[in-house]
C-alpha positions as CSV (number, residue, x, y, z in Angstrom):
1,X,-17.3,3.3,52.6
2,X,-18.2,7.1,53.5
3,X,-18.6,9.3,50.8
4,X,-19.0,6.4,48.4
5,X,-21.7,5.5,45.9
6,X,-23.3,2.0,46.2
7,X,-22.8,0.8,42.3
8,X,-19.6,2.6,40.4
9,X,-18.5,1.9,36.7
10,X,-16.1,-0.6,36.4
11,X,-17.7,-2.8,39.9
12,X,-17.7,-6.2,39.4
13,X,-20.1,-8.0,41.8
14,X,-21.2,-12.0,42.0
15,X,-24.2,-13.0,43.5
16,X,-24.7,-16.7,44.8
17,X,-28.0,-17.5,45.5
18,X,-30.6,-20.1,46.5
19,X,-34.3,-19.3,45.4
20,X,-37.8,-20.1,46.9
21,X,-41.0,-20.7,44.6
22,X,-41.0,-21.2,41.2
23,X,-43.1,-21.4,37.8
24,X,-41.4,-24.8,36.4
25,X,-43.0,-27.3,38.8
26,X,-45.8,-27.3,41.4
27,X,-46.1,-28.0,44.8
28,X,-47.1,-31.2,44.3
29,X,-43.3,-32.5,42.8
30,X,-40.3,-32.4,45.1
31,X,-37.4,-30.3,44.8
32,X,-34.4,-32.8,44.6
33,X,-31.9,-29.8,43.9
34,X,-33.5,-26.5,45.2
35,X,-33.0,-23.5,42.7
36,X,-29.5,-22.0,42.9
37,X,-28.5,-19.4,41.3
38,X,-24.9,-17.4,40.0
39,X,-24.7,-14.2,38.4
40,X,-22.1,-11.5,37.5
41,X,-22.1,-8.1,36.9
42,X,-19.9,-5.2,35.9
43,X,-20.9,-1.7,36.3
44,X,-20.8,0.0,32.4
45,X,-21.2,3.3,33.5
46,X,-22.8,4.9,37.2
47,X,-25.9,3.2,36.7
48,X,-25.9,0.5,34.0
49,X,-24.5,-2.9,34.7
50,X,-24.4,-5.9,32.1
51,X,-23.4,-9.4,33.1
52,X,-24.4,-13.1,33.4
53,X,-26.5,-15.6,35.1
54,X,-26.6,-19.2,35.3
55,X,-29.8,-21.1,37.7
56,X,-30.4,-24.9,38.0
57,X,-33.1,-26.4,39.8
58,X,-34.3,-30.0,39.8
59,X,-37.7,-31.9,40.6
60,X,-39.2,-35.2,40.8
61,X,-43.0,-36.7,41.3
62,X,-44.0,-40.0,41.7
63,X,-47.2,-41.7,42.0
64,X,-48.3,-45.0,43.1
65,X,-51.6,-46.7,42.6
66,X,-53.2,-49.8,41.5
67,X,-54.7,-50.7,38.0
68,X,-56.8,-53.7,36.9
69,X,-55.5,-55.5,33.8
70,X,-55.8,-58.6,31.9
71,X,-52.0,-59.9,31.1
72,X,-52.0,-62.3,29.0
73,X,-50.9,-66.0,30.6
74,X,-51.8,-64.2,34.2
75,X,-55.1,-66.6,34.5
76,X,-57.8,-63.3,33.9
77,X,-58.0,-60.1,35.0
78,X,-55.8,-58.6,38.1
79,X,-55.1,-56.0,40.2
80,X,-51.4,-54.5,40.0
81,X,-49.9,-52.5,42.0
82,X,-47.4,-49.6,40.2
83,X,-45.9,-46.9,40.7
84,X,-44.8,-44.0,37.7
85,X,-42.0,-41.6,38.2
86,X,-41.4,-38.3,36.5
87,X,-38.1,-36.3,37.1
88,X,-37.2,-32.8,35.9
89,X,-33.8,-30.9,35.9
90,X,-34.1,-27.0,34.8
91,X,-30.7,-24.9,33.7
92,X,-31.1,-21.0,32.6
93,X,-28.2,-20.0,31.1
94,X,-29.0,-16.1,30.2
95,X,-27.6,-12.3,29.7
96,X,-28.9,-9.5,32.1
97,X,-28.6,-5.8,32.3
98,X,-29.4,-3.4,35.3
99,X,-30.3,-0.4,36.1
100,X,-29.0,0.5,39.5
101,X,-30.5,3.3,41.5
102,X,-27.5,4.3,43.4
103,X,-27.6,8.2,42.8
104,X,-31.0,8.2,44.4
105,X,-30.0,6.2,47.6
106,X,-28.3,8.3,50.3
107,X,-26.8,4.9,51.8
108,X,-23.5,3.7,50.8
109,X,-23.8,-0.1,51.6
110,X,-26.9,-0.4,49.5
111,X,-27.4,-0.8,46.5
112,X,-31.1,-0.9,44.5
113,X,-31.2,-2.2,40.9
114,X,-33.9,-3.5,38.5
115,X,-33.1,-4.9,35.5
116,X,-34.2,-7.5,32.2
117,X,-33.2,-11.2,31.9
118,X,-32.6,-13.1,28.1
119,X,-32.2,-16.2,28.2
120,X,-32.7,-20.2,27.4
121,X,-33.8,-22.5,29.7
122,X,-32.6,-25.9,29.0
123,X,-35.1,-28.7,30.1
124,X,-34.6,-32.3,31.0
125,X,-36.8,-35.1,31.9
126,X,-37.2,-38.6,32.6
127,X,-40.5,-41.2,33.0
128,X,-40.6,-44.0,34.0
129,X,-43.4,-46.8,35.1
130,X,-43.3,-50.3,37.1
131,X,-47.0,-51.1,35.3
132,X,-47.5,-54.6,34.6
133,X,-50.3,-53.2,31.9
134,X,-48.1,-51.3,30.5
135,X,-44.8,-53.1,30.8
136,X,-42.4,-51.5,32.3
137,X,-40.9,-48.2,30.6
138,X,-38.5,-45.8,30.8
139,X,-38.4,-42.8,28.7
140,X,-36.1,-39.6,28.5
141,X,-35.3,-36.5,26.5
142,X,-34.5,-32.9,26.3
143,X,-36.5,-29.4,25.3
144,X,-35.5,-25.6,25.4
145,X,-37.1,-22.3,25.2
146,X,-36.3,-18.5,25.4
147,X,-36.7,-17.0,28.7
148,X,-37.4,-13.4,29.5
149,X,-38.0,-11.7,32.7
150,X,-38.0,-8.4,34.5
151,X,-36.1,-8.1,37.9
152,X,-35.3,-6.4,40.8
153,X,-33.1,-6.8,43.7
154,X,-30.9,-5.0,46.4
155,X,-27.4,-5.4,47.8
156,X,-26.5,-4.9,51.5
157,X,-23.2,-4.2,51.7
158,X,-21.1,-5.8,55.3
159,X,-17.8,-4.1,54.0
160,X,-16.5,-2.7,50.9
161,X,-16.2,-6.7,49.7
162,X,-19.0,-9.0,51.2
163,X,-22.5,-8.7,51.7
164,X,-26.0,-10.1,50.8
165,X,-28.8,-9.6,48.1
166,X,-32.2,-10.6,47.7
167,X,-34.3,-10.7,44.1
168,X,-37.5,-10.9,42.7
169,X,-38.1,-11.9,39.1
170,X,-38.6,-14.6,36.8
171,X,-35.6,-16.4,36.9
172,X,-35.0,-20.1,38.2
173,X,-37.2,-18.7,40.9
174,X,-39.6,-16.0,42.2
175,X,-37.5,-14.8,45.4
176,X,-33.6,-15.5,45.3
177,X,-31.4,-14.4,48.5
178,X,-27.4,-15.3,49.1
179,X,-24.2,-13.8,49.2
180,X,-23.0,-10.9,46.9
181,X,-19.5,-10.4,46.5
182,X,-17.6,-7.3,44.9
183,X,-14.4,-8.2,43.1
């Protein structure tokens, strides 16, 4: 790679990631499918690139505890044990653009970019309950928004084809690292 830049017009690049931290659900839910990540972008000119991302993430949270009710034919007032359950799944299906400071870096194998994310994220959820009080539910359904976020990452390059990248941002999650690889 001597004499080369780190980000050309024309590169095609793919990231594949897996993230750690993020805004959509505390610590106190666990991750069933830990936020992954795909992206891919092509170099418009020297320093712009324009491309695509897609991250998925998905979380649950139960809680058990024990409620006092009066059912009717149970004989008076009990205690019941229960236990509710709420389950989330998160896909970001958004446009980004970079700026990538290659011109300014005197390495060849890495490559420095910040950039904005627009987007939807595409939420799904289900509830559901085993309280005798309540009688046993189960509820689902479906919201969206707009995403937006600023970003900014860098590219180690192995060889002119494979290397690694790690990203900060707002996207399916605070720090994304993986695999980058130039087509």
């Amino acid at each position: 790679m001597a004499n080369a830049q780190s980000f050309v017009k024309g590169q095609k690049d793919i990231n594949i990631g897996i993230g750690f931290g993020t805004s959509f659900y505390s610590s106190t839910y666990n991750s069933t499918i830990p936020p992954l990540s795909f992206s891919f972008d092509v170099g418009i000119t020297d320093a712009i690139s324009l491309g695509g991302y897609l991250g998925f993430a998905g979380a649950n949270w139960r809680y058990t505890s024990t409620e006092w009710c009066n059912i009717p034919g149970s004989g008076g007032p009990n205690f019941y044990n229960y236990t509710d359950e709420y389950s989330y799944t998160y896909t970001i299906i958004a446009l980004r653009g970079a700026y990538h400071f290659a011109k300014f870096i005197p390495h060849d194998n890495i490559d420095v970019y910040g950039g904005l994310l627009l987007g939807y994220d595409i939420v799904r959820y289900q509830f559901s309950t085993t309280s005798a009080c309540a009688g046993h539910i189960g509820l689902s359904g479906s919201g969206s928004a707009g995403i937006f976020s600023i970003y900014g990452g860098m590219r180690y390059r192995f060889n002119e084809k494979l290397g690694i990248f790690a990203e900060l941002g707002y996207g399916i999650s605070y720090l994304t690292i993986g695999l980058s690889i130039k087509i």
